[in-house]
N, C-alpha and C positions, 0 to 999 in steps of 0.2 A: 448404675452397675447392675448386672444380674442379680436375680434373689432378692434385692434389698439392700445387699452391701454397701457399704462407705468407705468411699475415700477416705487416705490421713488427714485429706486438707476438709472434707464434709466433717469427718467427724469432729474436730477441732471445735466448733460449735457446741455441740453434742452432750460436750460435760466427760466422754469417753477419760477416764484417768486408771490408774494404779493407784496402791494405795501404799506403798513399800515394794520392798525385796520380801521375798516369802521364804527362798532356799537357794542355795546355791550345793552343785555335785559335781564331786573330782574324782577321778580315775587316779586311785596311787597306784605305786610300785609293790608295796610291802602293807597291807591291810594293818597289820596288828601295831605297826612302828608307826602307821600315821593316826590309829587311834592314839595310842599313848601319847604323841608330839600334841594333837587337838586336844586333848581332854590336860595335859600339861600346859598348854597355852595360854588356852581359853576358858578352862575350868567347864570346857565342855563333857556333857552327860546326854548318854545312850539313850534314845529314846524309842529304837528300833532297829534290830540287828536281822536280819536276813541273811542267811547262811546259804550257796545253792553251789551246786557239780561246778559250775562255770565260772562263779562268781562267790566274793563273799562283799557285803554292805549293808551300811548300818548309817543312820539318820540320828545325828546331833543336836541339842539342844544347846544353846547357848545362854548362861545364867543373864538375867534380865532385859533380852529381848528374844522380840519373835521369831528371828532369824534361824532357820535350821540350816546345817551343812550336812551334806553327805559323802560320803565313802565310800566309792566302790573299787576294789582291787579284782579287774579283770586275770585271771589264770592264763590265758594263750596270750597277753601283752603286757604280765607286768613288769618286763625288763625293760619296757621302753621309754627313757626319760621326757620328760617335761621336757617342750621348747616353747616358748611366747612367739618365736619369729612364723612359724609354722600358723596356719588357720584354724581359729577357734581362741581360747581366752586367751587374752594379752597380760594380765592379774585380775584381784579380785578386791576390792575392797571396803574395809567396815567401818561405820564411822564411829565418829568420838565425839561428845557434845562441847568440846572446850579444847584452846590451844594448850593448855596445861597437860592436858590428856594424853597428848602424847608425849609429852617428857615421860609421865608416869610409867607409858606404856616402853618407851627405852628402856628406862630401868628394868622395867621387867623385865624385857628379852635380854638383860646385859646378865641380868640374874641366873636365868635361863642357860647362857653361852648361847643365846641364838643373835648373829651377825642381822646388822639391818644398817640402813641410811642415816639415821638418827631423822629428827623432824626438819624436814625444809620447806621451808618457806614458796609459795607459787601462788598466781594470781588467784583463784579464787577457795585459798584458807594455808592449810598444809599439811604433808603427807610423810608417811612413816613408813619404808619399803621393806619388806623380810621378805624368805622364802622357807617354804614348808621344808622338811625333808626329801619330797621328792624333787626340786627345785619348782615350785609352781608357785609363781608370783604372787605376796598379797600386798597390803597393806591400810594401813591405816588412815583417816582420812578428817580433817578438822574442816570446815564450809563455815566462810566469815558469813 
């Protein structure tokens, strides 16, 4: 390949990996209702808020992993709801270290009044579906 570049099948050799999720960022509707819903959820905390003419967003920290989410509530589109069928994220989801885990995580959102699948079973662990307030898919996710 030009430059040096690698193939995916060259680099495969290579040791080329990740090492995690590092962040995931959503477009809401209402900046301040999906703070509160995140930081009510997840027991997530602010860890940079950026305020701008166009835009307001701010970058989440999530209590004991490295995982950050973000926030941005565009001004000229935030009436325009989440679709998964449209291009671009289908959900998003976080895992859980044990099938237990997500019973626990039921209850919680039952506690909450946030609507979800409950845990189902599928072939490789099982999965806990919610949707944020703006309707953007997430869920929860257990790997036998």
């Amino acid at each position: 390949m030009p430059g040096g570049a690698q193939t995916g099948a060259e680099m495969k050799g290579w040791g080329v990996h990740t090492s995690g999720a590092s962040h995931i960022a959503f477009s809401v509707g209402n900046f301040e209702r999906s703070l509160a819903w995140y930081q009510r959820v997840f027991g997530a905390e602010v860890v940079m808020d950026e305020p701008a003419d166009h835009r307001h967003a701010a970058v989440l920290g999530l209590p004991g992993t490295s995982l950050l989410i973000g926030l941005s509530e565009f001004y000229a589109r935030a009436d325009a709801p989440f679709d998964p069928t449209h291009t671009g994220l289908d959900h998003f989801a976080f895992a859980v270290g044990t099938r237990s885990d997500l019973d626990d995580w039921a209850a919680h959102l039952d506690g909450l009044g946030i609507d979800h699948s409950g845990p189902l079973d599928v072939p490789p662990g099982a999965i806990l579906n919610f949707k944020d307030p703006d309707g953007i898919a997430l869920a929860l996710m257990w790997r036998r």
